[in-house]
C-alpha positions as CSV (number, residue, x, y, z in Angstrom):
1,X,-42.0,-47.4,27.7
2,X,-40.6,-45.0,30.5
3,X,-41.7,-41.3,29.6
4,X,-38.3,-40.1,29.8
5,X,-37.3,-42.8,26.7
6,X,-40.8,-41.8,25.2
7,X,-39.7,-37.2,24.8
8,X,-36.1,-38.6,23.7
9,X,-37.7,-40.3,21.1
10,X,-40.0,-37.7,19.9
11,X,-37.7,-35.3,20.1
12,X,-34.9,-36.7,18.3
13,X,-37.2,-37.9,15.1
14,X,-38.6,-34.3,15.0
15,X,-34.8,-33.1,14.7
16,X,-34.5,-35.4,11.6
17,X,-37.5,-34.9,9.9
18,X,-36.9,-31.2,10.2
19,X,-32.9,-31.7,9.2
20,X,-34.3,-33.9,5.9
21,X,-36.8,-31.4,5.2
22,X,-34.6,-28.9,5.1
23,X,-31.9,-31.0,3.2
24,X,-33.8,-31.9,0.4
25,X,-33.4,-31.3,-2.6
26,X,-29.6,-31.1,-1.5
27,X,-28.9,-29.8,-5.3
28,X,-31.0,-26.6,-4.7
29,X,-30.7,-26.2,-1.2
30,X,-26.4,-26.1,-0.7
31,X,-24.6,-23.7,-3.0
32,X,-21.5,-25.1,-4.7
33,X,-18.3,-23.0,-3.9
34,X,-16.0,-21.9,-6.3
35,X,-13.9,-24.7,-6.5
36,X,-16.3,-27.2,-6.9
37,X,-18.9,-24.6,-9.2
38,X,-16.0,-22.8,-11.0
39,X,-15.6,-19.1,-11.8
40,X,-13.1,-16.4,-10.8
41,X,-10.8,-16.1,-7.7
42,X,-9.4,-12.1,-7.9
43,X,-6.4,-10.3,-5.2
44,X,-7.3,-6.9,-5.7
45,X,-5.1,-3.9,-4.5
46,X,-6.6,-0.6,-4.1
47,X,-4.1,2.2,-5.2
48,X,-4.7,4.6,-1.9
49,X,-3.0,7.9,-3.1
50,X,-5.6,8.4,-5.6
51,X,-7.8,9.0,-2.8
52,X,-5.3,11.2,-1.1
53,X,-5.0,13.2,-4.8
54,X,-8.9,13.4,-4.3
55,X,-9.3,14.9,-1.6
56,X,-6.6,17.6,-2.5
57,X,-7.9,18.0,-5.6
58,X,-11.5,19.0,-3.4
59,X,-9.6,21.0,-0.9
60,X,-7.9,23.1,-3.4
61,X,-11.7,23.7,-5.0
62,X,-13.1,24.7,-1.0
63,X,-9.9,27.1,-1.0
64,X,-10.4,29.0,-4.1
65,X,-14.1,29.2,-3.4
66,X,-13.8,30.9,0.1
67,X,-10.9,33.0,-1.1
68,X,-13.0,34.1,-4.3
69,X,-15.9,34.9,-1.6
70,X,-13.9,37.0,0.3
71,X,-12.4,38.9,-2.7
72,X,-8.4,37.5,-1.9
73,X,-6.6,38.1,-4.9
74,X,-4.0,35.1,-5.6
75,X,-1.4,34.1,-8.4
76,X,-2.3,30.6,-8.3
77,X,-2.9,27.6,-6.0
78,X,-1.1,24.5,-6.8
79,X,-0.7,20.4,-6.1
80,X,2.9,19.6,-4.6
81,X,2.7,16.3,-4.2
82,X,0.1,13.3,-2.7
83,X,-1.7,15.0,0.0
84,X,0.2,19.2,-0.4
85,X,-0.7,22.2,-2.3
86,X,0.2,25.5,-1.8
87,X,-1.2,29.0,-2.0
88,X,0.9,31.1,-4.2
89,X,1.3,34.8,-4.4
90,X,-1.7,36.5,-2.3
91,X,-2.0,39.9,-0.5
92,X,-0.2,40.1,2.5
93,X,-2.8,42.4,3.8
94,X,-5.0,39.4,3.8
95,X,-3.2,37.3,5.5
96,X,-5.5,37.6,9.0
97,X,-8.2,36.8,6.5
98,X,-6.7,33.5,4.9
99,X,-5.6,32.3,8.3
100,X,-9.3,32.5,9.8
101,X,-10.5,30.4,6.2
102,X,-7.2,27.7,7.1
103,X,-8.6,27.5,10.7
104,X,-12.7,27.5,10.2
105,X,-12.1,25.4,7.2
106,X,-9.2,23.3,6.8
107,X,-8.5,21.4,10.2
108,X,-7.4,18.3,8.6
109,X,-4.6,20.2,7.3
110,X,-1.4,21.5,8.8
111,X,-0.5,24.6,6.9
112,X,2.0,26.9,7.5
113,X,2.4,30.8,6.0
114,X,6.3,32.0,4.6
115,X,6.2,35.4,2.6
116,X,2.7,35.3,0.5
117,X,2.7,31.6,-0.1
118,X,0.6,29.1,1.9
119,X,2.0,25.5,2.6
120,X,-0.7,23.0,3.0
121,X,-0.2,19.2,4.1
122,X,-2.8,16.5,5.0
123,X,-2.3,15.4,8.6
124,X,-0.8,11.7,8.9
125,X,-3.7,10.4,11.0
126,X,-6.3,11.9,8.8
127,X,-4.4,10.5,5.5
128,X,-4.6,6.8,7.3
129,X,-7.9,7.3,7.5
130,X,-8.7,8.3,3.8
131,X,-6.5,5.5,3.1
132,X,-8.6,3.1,4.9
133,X,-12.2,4.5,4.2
134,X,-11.0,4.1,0.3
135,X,-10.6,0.7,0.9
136,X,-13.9,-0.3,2.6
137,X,-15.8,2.1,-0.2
138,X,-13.9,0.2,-3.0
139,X,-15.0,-3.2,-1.0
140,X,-18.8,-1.9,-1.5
141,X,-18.4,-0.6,-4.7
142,X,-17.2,-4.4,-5.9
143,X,-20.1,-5.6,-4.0
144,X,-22.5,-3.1,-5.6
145,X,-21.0,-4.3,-9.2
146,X,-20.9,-7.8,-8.6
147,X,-24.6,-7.5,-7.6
148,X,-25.4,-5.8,-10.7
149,X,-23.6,-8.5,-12.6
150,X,-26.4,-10.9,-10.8
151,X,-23.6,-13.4,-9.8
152,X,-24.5,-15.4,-6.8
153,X,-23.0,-16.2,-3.9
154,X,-19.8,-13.9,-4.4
155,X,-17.2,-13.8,-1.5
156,X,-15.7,-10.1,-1.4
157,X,-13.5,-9.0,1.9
158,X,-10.9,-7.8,2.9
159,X,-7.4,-9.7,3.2
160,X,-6.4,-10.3,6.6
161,X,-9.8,-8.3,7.9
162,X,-7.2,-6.0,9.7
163,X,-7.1,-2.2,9.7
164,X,-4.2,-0.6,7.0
165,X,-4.6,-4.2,4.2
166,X,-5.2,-2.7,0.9
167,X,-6.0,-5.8,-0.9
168,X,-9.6,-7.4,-1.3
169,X,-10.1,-10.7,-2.1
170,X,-12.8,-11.5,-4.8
171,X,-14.5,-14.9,-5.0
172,X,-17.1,-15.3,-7.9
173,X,-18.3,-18.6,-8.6
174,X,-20.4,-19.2,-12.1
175,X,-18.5,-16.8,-14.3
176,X,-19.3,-16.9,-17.7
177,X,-17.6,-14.0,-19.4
178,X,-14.5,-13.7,-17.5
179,X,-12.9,-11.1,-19.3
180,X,-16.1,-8.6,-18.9
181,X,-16.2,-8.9,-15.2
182,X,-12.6,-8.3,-14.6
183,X,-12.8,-5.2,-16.6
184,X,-16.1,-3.8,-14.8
185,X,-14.4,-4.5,-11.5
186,X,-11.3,-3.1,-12.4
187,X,-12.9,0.0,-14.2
188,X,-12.4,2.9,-11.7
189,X,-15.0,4.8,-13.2
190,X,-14.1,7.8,-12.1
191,X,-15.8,10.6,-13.9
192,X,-14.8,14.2,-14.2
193,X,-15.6,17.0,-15.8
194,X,-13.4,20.0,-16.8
195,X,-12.7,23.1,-19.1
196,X,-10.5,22.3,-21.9
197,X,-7.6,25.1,-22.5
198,X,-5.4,23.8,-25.2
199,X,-5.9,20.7,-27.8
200,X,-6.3,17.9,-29.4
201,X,-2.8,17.9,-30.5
202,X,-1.3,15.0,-32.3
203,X,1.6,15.3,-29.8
204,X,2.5,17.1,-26.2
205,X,5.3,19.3,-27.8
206,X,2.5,20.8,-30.2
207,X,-0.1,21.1,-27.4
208,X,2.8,23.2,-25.4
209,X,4.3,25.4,-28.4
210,X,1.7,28.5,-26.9
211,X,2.8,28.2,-23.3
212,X,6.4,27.8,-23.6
213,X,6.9,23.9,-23.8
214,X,5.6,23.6,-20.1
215,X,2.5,22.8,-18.4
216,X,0.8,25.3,-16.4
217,X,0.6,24.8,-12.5
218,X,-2.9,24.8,-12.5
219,X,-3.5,23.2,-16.4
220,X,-2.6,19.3,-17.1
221,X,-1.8,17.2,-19.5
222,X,-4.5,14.5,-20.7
223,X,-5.4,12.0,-23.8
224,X,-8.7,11.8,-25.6
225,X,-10.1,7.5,-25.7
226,X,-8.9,6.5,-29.0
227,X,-12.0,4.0,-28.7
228,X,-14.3,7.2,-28.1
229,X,-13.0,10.6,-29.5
230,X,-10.5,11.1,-32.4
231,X,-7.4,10.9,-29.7
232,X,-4.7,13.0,-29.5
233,X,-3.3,15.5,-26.5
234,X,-5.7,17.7,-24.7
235,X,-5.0,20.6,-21.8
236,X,-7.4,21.0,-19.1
237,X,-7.5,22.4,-15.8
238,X,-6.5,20.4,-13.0
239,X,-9.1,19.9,-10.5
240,X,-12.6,18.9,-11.2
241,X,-15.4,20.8,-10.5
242,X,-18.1,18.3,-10.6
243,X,-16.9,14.4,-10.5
244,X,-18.9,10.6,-10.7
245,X,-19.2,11.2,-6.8
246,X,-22.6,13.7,-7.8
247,X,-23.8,11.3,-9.6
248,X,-27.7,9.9,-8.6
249,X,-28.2,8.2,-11.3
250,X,-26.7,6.6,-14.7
251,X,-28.3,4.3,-17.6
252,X,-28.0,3.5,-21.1
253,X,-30.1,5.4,-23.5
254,X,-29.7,6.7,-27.6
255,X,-28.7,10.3,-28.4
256,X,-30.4,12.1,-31.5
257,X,-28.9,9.9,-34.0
258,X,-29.7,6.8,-32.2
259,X,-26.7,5.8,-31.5
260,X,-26.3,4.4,-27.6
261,X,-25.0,7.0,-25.6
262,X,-25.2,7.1,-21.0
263,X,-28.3,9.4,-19.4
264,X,-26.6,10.8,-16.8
265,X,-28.3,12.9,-13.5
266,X,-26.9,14.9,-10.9
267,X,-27.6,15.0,-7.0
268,X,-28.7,18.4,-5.7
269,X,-25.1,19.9,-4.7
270,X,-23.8,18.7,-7.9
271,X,-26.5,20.0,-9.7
272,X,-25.9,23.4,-8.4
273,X,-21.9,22.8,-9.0
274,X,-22.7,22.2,-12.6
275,X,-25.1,24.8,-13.4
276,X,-22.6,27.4,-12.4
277,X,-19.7,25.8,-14.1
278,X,-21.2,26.0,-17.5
279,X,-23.0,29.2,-17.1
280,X,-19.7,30.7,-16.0
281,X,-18.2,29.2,-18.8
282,X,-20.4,29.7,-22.1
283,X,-19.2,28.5,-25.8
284,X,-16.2,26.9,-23.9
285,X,-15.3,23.5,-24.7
286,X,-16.4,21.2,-21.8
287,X,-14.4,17.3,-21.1
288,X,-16.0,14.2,-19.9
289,X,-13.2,11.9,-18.5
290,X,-13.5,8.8,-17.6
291,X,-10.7,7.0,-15.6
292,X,-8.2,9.4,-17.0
293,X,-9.7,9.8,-20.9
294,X,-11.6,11.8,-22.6
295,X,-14.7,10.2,-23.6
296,X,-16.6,13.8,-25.2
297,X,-15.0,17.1,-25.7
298,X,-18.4,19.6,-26.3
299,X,-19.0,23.1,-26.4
300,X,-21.3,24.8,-23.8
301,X,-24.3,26.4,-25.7
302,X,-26.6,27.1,-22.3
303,X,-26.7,26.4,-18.9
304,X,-27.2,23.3,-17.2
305,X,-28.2,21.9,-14.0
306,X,-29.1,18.4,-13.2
307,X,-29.0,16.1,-16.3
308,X,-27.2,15.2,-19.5
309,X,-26.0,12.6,-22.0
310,X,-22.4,11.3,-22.4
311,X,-21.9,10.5,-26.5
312,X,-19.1,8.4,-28.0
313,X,-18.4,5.5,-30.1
314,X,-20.2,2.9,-27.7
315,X,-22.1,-0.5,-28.7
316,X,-25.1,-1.4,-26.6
317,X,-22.9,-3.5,-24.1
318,X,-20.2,-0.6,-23.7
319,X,-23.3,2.2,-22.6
320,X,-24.6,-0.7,-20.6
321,X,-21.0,-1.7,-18.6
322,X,-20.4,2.0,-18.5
323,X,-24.0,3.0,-16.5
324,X,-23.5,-0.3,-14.5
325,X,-20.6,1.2,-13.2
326,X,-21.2,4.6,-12.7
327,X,-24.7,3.8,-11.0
328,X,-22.9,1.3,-8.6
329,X,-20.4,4.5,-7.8
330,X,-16.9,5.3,-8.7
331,X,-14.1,3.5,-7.0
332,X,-12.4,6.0,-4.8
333,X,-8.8,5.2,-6.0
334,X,-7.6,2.8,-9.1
335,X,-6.8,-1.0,-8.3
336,X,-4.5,-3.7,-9.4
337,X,-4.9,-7.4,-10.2
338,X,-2.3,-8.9,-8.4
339,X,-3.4,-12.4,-8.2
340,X,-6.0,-14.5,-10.5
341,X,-7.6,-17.7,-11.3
342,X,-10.0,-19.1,-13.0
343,X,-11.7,-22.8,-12.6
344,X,-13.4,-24.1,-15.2
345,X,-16.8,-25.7,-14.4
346,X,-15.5,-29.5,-15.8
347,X,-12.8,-28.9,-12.9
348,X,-15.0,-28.3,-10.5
349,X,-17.3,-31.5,-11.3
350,X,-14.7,-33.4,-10.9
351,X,-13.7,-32.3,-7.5
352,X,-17.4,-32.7,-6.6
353,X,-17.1,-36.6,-7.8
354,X,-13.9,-37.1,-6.4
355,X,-15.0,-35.3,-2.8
356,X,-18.1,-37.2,-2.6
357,X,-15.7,-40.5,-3.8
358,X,-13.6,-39.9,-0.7
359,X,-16.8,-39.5,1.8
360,X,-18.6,-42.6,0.5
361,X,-15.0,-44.1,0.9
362,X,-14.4,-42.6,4.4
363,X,-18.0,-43.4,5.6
364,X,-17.6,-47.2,4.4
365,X,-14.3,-48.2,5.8
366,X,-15.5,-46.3,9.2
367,X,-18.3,-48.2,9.2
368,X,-17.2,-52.2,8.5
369,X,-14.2,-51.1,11.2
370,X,-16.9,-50.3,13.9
371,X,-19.0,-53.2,13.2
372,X,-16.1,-55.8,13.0
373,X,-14.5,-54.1,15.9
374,X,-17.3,-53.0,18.2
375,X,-19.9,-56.1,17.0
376,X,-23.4,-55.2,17.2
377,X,-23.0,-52.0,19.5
378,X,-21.2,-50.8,16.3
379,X,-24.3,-50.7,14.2
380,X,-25.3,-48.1,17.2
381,X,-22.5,-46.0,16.1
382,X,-23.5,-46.5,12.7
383,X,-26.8,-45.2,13.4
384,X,-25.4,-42.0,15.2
385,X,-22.7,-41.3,12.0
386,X,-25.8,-41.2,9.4
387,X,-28.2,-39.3,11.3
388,X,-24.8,-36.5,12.6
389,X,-24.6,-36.2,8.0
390,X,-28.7,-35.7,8.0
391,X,-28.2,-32.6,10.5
392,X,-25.2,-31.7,8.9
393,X,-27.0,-31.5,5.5
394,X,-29.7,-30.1,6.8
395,X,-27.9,-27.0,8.7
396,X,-26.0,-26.3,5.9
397,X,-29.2,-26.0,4.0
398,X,-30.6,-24.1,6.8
399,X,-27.8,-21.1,6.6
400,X,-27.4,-21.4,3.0
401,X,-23.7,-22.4,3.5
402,X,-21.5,-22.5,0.4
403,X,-20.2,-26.3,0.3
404,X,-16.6,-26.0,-1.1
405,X,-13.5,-28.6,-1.3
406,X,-11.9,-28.0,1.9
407,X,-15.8,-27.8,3.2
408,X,-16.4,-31.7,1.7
409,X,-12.7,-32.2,3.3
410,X,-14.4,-30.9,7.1
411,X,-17.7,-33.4,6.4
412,X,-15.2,-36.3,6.2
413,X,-13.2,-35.0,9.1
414,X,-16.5,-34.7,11.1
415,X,-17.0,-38.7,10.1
416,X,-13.8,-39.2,12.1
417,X,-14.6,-37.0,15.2
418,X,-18.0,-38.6,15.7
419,X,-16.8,-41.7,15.4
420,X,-14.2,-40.8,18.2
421,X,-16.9,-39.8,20.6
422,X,-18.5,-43.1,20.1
423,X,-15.1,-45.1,20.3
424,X,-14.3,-43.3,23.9
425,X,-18.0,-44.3,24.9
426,X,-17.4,-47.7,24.1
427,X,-14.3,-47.9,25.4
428,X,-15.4,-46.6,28.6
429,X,-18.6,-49.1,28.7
430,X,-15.7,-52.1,28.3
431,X,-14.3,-51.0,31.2
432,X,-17.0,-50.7,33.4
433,X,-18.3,-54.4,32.2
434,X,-15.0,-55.7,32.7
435,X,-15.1,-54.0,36.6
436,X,-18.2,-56.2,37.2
437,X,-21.4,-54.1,36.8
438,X,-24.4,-54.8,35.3
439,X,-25.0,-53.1,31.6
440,X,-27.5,-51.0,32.3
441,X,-24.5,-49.6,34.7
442,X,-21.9,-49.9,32.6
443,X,-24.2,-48.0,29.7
444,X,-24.8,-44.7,32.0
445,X,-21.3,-45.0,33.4
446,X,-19.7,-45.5,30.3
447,X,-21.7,-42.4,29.0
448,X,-21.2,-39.9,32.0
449,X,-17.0,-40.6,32.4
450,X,-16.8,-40.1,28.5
451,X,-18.8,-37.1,28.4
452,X,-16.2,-34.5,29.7
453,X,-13.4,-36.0,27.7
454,X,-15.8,-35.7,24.6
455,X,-16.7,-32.2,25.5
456,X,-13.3,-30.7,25.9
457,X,-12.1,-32.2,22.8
458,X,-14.6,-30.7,20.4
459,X,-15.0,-27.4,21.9
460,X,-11.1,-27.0,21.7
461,X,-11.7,-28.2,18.3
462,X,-14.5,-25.7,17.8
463,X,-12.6,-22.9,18.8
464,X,-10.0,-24.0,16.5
465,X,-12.3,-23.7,13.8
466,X,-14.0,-20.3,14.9
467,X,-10.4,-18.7,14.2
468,X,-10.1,-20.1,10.9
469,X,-13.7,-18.8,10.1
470,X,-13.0,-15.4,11.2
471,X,-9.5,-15.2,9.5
472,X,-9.6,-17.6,6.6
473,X,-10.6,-16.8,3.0
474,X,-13.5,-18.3,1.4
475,X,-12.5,-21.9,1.2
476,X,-11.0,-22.1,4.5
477,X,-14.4,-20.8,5.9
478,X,-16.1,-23.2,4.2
479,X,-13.9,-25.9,5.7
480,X,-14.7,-24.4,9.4
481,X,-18.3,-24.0,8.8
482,X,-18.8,-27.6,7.9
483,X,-16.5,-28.7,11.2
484,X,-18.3,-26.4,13.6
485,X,-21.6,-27.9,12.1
486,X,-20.4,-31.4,12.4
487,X,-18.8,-31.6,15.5
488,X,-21.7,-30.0,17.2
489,X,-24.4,-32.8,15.5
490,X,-21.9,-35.5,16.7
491,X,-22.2,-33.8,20.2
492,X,-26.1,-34.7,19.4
493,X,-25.7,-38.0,18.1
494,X,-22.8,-39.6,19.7
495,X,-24.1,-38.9,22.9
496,X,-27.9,-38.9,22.8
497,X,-28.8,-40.4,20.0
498,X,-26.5,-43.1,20.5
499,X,-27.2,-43.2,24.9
500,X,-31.3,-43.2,23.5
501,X,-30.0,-46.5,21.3
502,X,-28.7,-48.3,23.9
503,X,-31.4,-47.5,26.1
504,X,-34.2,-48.3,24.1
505,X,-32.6,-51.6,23.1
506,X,-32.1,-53.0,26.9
507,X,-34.8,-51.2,28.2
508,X,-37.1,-54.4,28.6
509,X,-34.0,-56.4,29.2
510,X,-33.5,-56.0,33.3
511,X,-31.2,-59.7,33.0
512,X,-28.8,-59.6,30.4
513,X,-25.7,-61.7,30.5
514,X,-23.9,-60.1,27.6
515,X,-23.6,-57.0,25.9
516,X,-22.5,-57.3,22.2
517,X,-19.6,-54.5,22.4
């Protein structure tokens, strides 16, 4: 055997070996998609103001702290609307004062000064910002849930992967309790605390008889969890000195009576935050709200600084949801289910059947075309078609690919485009037998003319499918993986695997009068 055939060999039985090693067990080595596994598919949108509304909320804390520093006396300061406050009321003999805090302090903000009141609004490009930033943190904040949930294989991005989208798409194969992940993924957990002025009231009209039916500019208007505290209508101011965003860490624990409560702890600057809120503030009451309720409504006996416990009517799985959240971090603005399904796992098996049905199907009626068509060079192709699935297999073993429907429908599209490569090559070998030459000739012509024809029709192909991997959702990236994988093994197989065939077969075979094609 010439040492050129002898390297080919080798190397292309190594390349199997490897691919089947690799391959099997195909059951624990190829994840099953959501379609074929079942579980959830989620179209989230992220509500962006509310991270505009927090970060006016925090400027309007950095404002009365550097004005209470610097001993500027002030009516009030106030929220306008998403992304303005204003400054009301302060000493015009200040005013040099409070426009040195606007400009060492507040450069995201144009501001503007008419009589003693302060106009502040959040510049447009800075605001887009936010508004992005809130959606990448709420994409990693899914993640960091979902990974607490120990679900597998979970596809979370963005829609459209573009700049200014405000959706996410969630992907969760292997859901068993539907119902509990959507409300830990939807659960903002967003955690405040702040002084309580006024409440609980059965009603707002009650809680507003003392300050003249309206709310205070810097008060609001918020209810106590039904499920957690006795209800009713509670008063409190409006910004938040300390939020879930301080948080370092959050578990379930028991409180006194051994009921399950949430062991909180704060980060350094939050720690600090708190220990001169409630030493500012002692034998007031004190709110913990969660996503816009009050969970606890307790009086401040002492100060403190870096830890505490959140009480209220929870069972074991409530404290445990609630710390799973809060230790994953807050969302940084609400979101809504706009979209949602849910595939059962019987669904999904019998996709699988039916997928692997339409393969074995494909591969057959492929097969007894190219032998009835192509004779015994046929069983060449044959040979090139099994071993292009082996490496398929094996790669998508390799990467730890997630197989899904449109993924089974790009293996049987691969069956067709390696075929194709090997229907050119023959072709092409015909024509050179019917010009005359040998078949040793007509072999390596057949091989090299086909070549570039084979080449530019699966890269374009390739690039075809890159686009649909980049912008596709999970299914649709399943369906490009598998035909980028493919077509590249049928590059392999159909044209030196299936070149080594021939070659191997008529290499002791200088005279030949007919080639079986």
């Amino acid at each position: 055997m010439k040492k050129g055939l002898r390297w080919k060999i080798i190397l292309t039985a190594l390349i199997i070996i490897f691919a089947l090693i690799l391959a099997y067990p195909p059951k624990e080595k190829i994840e099953l998609g959501l379609d074929l596994k079942g579980g959830m598919h989620l179209v989230l949108q992220v509500v962006t103001d509310d991270a505009i509304n927090y970060e006016t909320d925090q400027a309007i804390l950095r404002l009365g702290d550097q004005l209470k520093k610097n001993n500027i006396e002030y009516e009030a300061i106030t929220k306008t609307t998403i992304g303005k406050f204003s400054l009301q009321e302060f000493n015009l003999e200040k005013e040099g004062q409070i426009k040195e805090i606007l400009d060492d302090y507040f450069r995201d903000w144009d501001h503007s000064i008419i009589g003693n009141t302060v106009s502040l609004s959040l510049r447009p490009n800075i605001a887009r910002y936010y508004r992005d930033q809130s959606v990448n943190q709420a994409q990693e904040t899914i993640r960091s849930r979902v990974d607490e949930l120990g679900l597998t294989e979970p596809t979370i991005q963005r829609q459209g992967m573009t700049t200014g989208s405000d959706r996410i798409i969630v992907e969760l194969p292997g859901v068993e309790n539907p119902e509990r992940v959507k409300n830990i993924l939807k659960t903002t957990a967003l955690l405040e605390w702040k002084l309580v002025k006024g409440g609980p009231a059965p009603d707002r009209e009650t809680l507003l008889a003392d300050f003249g039916g309206e709310v205070p500019e810097d008060l609001m208007v918020i209810r106590g969890d039904p499920r957690r505290t006795e209800g009713g209508y509670y008063l409190v101011t409006q910004v938040a000195p300390v939020t879930g965003k301080d948080l370092r860490d959050a578990r379930p624990s028991v409180d006194e009576w051994n009921n399950p409560a949430v062991l909180f702890s704060l980060n350094a600057d939050g720690a600090r935050r708190f220990a001169k809120l409630t030493s500012e503030n002692l034998q007031k009451p004190l709110s913990i709200i969660l996503d816009g309720k009050i969970q606890e409504v307790a009086t401040i006996q002492d100060r403190i600084s870096d830890s505490g416990m959140i009480h209220g009517k929870f069972t074991q799985e409530t404290a445990e949801d609630i710390s799973l959240v809060l230790r994953a971090g807050a969302l940084p603005a609400s979101i809504k289910y706009l979209e949602e399904r849910t595939i059962g796992p019987s669904l999904g098996a019998d996709s699988i059947r039916k997928g692997l049905s339409a393969i074995f199907i494909a591969l057959i009626v492929v097969l007894m075309f190219m032998v009835f068509y192509y004779r015994l060079s046929g069983i060449n192709a044959i040979i090139a078609l099994v071993l292009n699935i082996i490496i398929l297999m094996g790669t998508l073993a390799y990467f730890k690919a997630v197989l899904t429907l449109p993924g089974i429908a790009g293996i049987i599209l691969t069956i067709g485009m390696a075929v194709d490569a090997n229907v050119l090559v023959f072709e092409r070998i015909r024509e050179e037998l019917s010009a005359g030459k040998g078949i040793l000739s007509a072999i390596a012509a057949g091989f090299s003319r086909a070549f570039k024809t084979i080449l530019d029709a699966n890269v374009t192909t390739i690039i075809a499918a890159i686009f649909l991997f980049q912008f596709g959702t999970g299914p649709i990236k399943g369906f490009a993986v598998t035909l980028i994988i493919g077509i590249t093994a049928s590059m392999f197989t159909a044209v030196f695997v299936s070149h080594l065939i021939f070659d191997v077969f008529h290499a002791k075979r200088k005279k030949r009068e007919k080639l079986s094609i």
